[in-house]
TORDO-336527 format. One record per residue: residue in three letters; x, y, z of N, C-alpha, C in turn. Coordinates in steps of 0.1 Angstrom, whole numbers, padded with zeros to 4 digits, always signed. Each point is the difference from the previous one (the first is absolute). Last residue first. Layout:
N
alaXYZXYZXYZ...
END
This chain:
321
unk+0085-1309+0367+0000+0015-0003-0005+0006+0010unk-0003-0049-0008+0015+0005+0005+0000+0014-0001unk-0035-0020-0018-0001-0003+0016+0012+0004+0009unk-0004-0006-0046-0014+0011+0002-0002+0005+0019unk+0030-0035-0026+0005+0017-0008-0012+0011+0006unk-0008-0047+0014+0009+0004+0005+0006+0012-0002unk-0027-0023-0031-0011+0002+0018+0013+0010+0007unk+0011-0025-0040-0001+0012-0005-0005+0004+0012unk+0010-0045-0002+0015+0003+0002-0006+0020-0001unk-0036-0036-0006+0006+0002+0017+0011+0012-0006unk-0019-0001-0041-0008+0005+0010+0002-0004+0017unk+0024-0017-0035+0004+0013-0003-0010+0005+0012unk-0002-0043-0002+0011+0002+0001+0003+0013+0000unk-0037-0017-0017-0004-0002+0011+0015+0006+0011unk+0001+0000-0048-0008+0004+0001-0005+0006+0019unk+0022-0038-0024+0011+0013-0003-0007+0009+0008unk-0004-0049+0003-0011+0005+0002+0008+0014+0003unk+0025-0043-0027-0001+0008+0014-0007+0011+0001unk+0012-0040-0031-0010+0012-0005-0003+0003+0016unk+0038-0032-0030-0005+0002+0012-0009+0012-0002unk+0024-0040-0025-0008+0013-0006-0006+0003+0017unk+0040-0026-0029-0004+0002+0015-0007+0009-0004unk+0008-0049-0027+0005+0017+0003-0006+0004+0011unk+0022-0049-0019-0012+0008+0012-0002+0011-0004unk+0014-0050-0034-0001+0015+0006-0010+0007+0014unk+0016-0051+0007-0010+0011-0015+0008+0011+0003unk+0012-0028+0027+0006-0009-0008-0008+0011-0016unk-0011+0005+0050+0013+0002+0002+0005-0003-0016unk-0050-0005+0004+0004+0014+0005+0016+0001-0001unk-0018-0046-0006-0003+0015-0010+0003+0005+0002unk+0007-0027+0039+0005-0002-0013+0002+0009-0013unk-0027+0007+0039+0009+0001+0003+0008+0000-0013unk-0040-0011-0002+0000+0011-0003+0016+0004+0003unk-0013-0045+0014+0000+0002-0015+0003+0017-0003unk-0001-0016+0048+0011-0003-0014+0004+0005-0014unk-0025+0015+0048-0007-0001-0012+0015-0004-0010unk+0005+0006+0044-0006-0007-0002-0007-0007-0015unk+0009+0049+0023+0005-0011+0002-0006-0008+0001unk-0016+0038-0031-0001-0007+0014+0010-0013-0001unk+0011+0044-0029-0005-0011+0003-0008-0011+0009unk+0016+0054-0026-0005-0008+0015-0005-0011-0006unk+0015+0052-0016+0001-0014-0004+0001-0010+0013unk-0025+0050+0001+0014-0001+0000-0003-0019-0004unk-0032+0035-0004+0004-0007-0009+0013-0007+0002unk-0032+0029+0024+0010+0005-0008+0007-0005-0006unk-0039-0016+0034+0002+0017-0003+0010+0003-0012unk-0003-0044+0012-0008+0002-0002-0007+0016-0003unk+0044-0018+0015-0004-0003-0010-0013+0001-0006unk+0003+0009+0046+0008+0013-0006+0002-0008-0017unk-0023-0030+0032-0007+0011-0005+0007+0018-0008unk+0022-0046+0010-0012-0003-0012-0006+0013+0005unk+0037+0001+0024+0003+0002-0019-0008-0006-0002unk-0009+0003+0046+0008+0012-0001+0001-0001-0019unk-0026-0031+0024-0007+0008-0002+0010+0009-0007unk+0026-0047+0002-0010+0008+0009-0010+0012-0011unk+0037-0032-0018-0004-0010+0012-0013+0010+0009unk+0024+0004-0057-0006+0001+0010-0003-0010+0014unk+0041+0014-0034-0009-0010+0006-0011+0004+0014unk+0025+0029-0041+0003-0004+0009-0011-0008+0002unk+0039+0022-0041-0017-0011+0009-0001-0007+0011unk+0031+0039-0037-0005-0006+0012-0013-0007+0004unk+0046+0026-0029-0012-0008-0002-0002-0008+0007unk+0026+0046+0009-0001-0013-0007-0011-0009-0002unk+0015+0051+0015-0004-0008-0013+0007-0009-0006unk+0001+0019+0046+0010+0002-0009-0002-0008-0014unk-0034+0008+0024+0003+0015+0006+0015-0004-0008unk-0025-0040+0009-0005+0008-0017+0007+0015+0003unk+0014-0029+0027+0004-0002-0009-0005+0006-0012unk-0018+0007+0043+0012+0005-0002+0006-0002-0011unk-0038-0018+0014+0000+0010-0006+0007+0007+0000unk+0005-0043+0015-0008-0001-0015+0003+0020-0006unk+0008-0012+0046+0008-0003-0004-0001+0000-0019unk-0037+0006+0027+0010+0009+0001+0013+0001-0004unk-0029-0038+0004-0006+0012-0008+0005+0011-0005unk+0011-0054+0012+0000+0015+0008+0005+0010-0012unk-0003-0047-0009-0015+0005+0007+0005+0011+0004unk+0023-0015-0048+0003+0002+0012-0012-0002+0010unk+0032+0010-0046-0010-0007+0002-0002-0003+0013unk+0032+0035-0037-0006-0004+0016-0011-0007-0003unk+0042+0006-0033-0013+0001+0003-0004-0001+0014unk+0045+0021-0033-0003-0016+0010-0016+0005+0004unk+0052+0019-0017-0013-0003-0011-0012-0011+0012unk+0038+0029+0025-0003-0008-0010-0013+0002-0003unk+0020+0031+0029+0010+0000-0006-0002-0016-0011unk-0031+0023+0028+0005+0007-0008+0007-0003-0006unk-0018-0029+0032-0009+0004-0012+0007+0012-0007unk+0025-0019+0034-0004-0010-0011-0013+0008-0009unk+0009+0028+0037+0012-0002-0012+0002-0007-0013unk-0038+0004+0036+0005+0011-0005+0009-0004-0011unk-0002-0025+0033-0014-0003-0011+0002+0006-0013unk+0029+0007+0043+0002-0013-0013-0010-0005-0010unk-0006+0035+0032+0008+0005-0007+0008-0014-0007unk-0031+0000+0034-0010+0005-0014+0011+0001-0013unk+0009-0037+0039-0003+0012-0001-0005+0006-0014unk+0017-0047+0021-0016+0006-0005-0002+0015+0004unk+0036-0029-0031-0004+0003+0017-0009+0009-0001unk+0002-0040-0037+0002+0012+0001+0000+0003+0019unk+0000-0047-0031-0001+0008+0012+0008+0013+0000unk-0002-0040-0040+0007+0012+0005-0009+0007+0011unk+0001-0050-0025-0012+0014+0005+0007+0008+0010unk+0012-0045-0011+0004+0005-0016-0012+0011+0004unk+0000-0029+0036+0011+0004+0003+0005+0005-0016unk-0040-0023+0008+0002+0010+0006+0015+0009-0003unk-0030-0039-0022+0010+0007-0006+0008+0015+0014unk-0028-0036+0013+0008-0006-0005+0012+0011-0009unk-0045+0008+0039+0004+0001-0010+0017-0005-0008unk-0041+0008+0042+0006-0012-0007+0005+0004-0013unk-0009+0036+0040-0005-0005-0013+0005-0013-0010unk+0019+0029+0041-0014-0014-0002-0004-0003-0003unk+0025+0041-0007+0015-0014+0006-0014-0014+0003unk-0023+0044-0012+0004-0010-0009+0014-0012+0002unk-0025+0028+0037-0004-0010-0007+0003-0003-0013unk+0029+0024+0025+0000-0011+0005-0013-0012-0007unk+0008+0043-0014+0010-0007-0005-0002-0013+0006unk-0034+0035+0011+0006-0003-0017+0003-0013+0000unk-0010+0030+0039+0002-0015+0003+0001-0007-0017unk-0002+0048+0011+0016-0007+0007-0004-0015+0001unk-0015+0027-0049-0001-0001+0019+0008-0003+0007unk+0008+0001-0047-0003+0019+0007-0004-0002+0009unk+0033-0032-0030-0005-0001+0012-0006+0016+0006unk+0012-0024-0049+0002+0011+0007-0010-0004+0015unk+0027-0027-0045-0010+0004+0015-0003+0012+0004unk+0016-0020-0049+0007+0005+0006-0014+0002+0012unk+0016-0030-0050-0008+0009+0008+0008+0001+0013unk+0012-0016-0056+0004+0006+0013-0012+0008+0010unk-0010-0020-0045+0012-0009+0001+0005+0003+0014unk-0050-0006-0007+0009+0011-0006+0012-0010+0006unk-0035-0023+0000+0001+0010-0009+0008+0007-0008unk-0004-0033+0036-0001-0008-0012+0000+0014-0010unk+0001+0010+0039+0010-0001+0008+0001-0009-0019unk-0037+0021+0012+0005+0006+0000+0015-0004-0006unk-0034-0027+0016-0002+0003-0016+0010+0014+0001unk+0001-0020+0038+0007-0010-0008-0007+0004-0014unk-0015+0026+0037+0013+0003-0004+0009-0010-0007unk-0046+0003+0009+0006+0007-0008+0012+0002-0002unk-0017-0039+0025-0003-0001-0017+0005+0014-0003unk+0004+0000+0045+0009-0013-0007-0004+0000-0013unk-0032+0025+0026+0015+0010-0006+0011-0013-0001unk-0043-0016+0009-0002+0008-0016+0013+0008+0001unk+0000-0030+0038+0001-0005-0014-0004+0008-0011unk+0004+0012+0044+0015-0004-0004-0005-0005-0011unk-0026+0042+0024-0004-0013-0010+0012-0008-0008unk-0011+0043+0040+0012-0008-0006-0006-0014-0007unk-0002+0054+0023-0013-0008-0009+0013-0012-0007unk+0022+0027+0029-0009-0002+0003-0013-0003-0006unk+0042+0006-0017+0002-0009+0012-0016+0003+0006unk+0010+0006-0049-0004+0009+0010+0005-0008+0011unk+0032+0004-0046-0010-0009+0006-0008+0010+0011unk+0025+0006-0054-0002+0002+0017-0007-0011+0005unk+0035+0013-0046-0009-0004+0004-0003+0002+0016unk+0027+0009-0053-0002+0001+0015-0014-0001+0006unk+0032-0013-0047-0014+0006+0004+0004-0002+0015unk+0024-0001-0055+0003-0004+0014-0014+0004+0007unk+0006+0003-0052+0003-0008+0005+0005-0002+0017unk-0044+0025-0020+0015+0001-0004+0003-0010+0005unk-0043+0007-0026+0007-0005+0017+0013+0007-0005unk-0038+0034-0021+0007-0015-0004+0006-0009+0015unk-0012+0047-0006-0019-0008-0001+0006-0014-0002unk+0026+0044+0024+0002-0011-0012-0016-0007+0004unk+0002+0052+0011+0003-0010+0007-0002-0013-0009unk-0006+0046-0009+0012-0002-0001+0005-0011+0008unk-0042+0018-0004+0003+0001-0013+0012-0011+0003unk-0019+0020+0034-0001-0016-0002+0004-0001-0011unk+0007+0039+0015+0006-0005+0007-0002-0017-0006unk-0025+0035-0020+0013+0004-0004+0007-0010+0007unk-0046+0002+0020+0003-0007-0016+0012+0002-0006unk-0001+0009+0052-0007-0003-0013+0005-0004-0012unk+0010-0005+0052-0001-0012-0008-0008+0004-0013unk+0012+0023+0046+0007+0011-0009+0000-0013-0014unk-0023-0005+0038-0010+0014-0006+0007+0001-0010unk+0002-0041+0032-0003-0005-0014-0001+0020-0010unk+0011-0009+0048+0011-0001-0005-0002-0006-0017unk-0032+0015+0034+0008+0009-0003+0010-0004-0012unk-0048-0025+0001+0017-0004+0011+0006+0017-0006unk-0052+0000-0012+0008-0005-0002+0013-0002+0008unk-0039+0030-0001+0010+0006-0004+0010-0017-0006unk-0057+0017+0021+0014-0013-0002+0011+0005-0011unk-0027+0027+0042-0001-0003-0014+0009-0013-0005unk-0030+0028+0042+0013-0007-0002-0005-0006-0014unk-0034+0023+0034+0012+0005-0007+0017-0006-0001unk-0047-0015+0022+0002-0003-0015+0014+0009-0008unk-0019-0033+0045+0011+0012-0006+0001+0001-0012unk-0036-0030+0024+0000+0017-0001+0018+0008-0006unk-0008-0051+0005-0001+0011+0013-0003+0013+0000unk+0009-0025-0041-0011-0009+0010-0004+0006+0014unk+0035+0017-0029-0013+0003-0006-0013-0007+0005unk+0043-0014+0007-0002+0015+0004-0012+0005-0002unk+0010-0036-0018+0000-0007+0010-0004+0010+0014unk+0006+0007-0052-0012-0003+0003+0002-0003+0015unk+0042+0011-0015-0013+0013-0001-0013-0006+0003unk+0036-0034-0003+0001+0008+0009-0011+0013+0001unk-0003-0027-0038+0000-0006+0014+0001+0009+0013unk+0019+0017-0044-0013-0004+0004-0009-0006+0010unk+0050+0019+0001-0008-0011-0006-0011+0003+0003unk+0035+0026+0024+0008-0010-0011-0009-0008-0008unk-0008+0047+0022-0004-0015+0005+0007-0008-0013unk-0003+0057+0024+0006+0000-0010-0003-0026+0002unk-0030+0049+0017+0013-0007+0004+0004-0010-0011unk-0018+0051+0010-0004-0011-0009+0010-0013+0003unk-0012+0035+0040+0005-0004-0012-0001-0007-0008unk-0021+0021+0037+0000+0009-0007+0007-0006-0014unk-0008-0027+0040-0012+0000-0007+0003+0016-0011unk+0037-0038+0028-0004+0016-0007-0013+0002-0006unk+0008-0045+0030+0005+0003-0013-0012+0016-0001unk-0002-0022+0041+0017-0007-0004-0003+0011-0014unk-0044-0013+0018+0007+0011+0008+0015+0003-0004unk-0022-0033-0022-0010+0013-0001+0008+0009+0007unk+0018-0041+0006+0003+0004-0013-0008+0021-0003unk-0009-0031+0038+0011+0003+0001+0003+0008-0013unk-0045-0019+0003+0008+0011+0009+0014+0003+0000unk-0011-0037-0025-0007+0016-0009+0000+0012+0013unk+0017-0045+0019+0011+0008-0012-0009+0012-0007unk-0023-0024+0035+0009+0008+0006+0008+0004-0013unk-0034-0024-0008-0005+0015+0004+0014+0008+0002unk+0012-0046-0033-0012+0006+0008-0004+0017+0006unk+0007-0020-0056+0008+0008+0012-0011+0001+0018unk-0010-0040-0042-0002+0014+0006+0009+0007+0011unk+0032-0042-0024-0022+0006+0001-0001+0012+0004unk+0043-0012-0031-0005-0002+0011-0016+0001+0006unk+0054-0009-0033-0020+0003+0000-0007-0006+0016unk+0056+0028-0002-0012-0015-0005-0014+0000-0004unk+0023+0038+0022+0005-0010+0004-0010-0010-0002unk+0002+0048-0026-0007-0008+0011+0010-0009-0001unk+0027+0045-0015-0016-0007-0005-0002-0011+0013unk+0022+0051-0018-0003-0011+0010-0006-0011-0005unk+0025+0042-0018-0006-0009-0006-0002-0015+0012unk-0003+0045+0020+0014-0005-0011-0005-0011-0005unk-0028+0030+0045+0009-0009-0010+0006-0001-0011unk-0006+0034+0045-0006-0004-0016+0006-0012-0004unk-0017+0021+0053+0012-0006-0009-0008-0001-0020unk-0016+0027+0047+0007+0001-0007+0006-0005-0014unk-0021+0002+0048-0007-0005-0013+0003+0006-0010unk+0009-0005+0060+0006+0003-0016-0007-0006-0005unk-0010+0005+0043+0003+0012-0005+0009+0006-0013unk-0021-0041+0019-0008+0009+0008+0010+0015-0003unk+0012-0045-0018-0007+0009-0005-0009+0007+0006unk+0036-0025+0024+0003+0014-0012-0011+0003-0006unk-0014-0035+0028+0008+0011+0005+0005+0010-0009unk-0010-0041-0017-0011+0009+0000+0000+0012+0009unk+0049-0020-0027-0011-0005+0009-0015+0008+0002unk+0041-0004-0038-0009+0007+0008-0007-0012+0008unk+0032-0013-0034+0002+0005+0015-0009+0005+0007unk-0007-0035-0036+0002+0018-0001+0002-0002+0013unk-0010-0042-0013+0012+0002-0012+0002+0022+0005unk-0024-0048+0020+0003+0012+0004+0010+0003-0007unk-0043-0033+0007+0011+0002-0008+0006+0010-0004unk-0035-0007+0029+0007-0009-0001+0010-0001-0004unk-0028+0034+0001+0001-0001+0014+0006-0014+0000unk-0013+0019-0042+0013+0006+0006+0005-0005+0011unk-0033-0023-0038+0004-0001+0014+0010+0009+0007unk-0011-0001-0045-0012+0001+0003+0000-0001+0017unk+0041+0024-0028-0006-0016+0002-0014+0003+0006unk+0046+0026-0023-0010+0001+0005-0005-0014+0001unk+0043+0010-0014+0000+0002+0017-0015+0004+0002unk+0032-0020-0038-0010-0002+0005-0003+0003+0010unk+0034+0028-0031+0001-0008+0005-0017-0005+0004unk+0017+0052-0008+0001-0018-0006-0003-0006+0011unk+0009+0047+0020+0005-0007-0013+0000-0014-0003unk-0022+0048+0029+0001-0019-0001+0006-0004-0008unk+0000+0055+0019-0003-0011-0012+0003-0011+0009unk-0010+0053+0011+0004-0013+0008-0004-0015-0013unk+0009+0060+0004-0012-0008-0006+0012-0015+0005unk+0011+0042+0018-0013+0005-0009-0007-0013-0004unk+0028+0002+0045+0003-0002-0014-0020+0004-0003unk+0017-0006+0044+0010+0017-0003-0003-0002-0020unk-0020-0035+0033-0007+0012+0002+0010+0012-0007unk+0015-0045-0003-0009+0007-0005-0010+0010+0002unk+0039-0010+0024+0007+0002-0014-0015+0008-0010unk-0007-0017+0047+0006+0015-0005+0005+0006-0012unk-0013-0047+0013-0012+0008-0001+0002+0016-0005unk+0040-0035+0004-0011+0004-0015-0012+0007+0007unk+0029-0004+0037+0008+0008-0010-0008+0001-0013unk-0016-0022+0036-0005+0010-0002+0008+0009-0008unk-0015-0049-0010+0006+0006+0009+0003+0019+0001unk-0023-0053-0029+0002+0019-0002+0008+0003+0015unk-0006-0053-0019-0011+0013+0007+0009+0015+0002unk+0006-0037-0039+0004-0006+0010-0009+0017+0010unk+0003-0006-0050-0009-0007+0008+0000-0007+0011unk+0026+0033-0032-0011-0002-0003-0012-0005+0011unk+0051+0031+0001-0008-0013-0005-0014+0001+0003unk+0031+0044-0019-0007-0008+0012-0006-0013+0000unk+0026+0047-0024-0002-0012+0000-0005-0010+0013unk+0000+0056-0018-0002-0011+0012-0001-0016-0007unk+0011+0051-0025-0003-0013-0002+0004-0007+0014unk-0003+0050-0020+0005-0004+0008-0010-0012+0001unk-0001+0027-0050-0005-0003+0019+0006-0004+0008unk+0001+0015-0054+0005+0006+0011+0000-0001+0011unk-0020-0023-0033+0014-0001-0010+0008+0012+0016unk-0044-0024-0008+0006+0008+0013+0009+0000+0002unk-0026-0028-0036-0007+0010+0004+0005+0010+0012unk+0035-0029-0017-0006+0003-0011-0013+0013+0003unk+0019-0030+0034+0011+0009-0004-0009+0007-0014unk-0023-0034+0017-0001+0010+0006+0009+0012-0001unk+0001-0037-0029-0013+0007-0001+0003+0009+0007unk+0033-0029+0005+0004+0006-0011-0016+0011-0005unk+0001-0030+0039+0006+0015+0001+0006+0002-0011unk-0025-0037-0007-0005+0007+0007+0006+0013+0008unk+0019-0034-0022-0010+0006-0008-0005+0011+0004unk+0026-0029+0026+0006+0008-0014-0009+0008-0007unk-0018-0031+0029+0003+0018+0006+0011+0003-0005unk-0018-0042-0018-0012+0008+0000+0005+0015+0006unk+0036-0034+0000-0005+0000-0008-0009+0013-0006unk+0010-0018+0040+0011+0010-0003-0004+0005-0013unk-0023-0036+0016-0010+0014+0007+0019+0010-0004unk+0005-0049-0011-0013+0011-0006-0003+0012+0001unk+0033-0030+0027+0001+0013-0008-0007+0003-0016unk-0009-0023+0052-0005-0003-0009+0003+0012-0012unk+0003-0005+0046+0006-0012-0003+0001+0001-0016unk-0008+0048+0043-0005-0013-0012+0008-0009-0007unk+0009+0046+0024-0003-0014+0011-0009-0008-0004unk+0000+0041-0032+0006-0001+0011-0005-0015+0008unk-0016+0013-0042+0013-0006-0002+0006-0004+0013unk-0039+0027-0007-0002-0014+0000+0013-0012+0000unk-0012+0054+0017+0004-0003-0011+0001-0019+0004unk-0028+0051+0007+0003-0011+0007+0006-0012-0014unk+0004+0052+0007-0002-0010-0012+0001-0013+0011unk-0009+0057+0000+0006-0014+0014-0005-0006-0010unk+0013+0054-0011-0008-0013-0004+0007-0012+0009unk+0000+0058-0001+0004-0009+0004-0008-0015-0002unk+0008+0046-0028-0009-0005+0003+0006-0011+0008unk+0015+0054-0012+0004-0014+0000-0010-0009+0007
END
């Protein structure tokens, strides 16, 4: 029996994206360790000596998702480890990780930190291009771009079967923290002119309040969902209905319950992962395209790096023996 520590993203976080991504993500690990005793563990608050132990007793120590690399570690503190632990851990793998934002050169202290932090025996697994080169700036070259976990199970059979037409209702997001009240006042009033029924979904905790501030007249004909995963969940299963939206994750859930989806670009995270695999993306802002894209046909052609995917998920069948 293989013991595995999943530092998991979901834990003691605002933001049920990251539930999202580690759905996925122990649906992989259950998959390659269909037999292992599984440590769940948070992410980025500091270790204590119950997890040091945990990880010293496990075969292999994962990161799951989410933006927890940065050119600045020593400022912006998304991993628990401190430089104290890595005087005697270097261990961790990542999961489709990727960078926090576009950023400049990584300074000294993060390619040391990083250098020492991440498994030099394992292929590590990077949500984006971007991300790899950034790695790749510091000398880490063993790390591959795999793409978001939660895009592996999006092929061609899957998209087949996602509508290329609008349907009549649509759901929609906001970021609370990248907040432009006037390009998301236009989308959601071409929304709101479109389709006959839309619907909120609040996946941060500050969501809601910034759209209760959004000047808006038709407010109160816009169904607020509660902001758990499990009313997302539902409304997309149980209707005909589109996602348009800035949060990404939320986007890529809808394509996991195939539906037809566009999301609004605001960051690095869906212009460079649309840019790997074709997911549908707008920049907020951009009207016109907006327009076309919700009112044309869309289809979903996604082309997730199959290849790159077989070779992290296969290291393991070699390494577990």
């Amino acid at each position: 029996m293989k013991t595995i520590s999943l530092l998991d993203t979901s834990i003691n976080n605002y933001n049920l994206g990251n539930q999202i991504i580690m759905n996925s993500i122990h649906e992989i690990i259950d998959d390659i360790f269909p037999d292992s005793f599984l440590f769940r563990m948070q992410a980025s608050e500091k270790f204590g000596n119950t997890s040091m132990k945990n990880f010293k007793l496990s075969d292999f120590i994962f990161y799951g998702g989410t933006n927890a690399l940065t050119s600045n570690i020593n400022k912006e503190k998304y991993i628990g480890f401190s430089p104290y632990d890595l005087i005697s851990f270097n261990r961790l793998s990542l999961v489709g990780v990727g960078w926090w934002q576009y950023q400049g050169k990584p300074n000294l202290y993060s390619k040391i930190f990083l250098k020492r932090l991440l498994d030099n025996q394992i292929i590590h697994s990077v949500r984006d291009s971007y991300t790899q080169q950034k790695l790749v700036s510091i000398g880490i070259k063993n790390a591959i771009n795999t793409s978001c976990p939660t895009t592996w199970k999006l092929d061609q059979e899957h998209c087949r079967k996602i509508p290329k037409a609008k349907s009549d209702y649509a759901i929609f997001t906001l970021t609370d923290y990248n907040k432009n009240p006037s390009f998301d006042k236009s989308f959601i009033q071409t929304l709101k002119s479109t389709y006959s029924k839309i619907f909120f979904w609040p996946q941060g905790i500050g969501d809601l309040e910034y759209f209760s501030n959004i000047d808006l007249e038709m407010k109160n004909d816009i169904k607020i969902l509660s902001p758990n995963l499990k009313s997302f969940d539902d409304l997309l299963q149980n209707e005909k209905i589109d996602y348009v939206g800035t949060r990404l994750h939320a986007g890529i859930r809808a394509l996991q319950k195939k539906k037809r989806t566009l999301i609004l670009s605001i960051d690095n995270r869906s212009s460079e992962i649309s840019n790997d695999i074709n997911i549908n993306t707008c920049k907020r802002g951009d009207q016109q395209k907006l327009d076309f894209l919700i009112k044309n046909e869309m289809p979903t052609n996604i082309e997730f790096p199959l290849n790159n995917i077989n070779i992290w998920k296969s290291q393991f069948g070699r390494l577990k023996s």
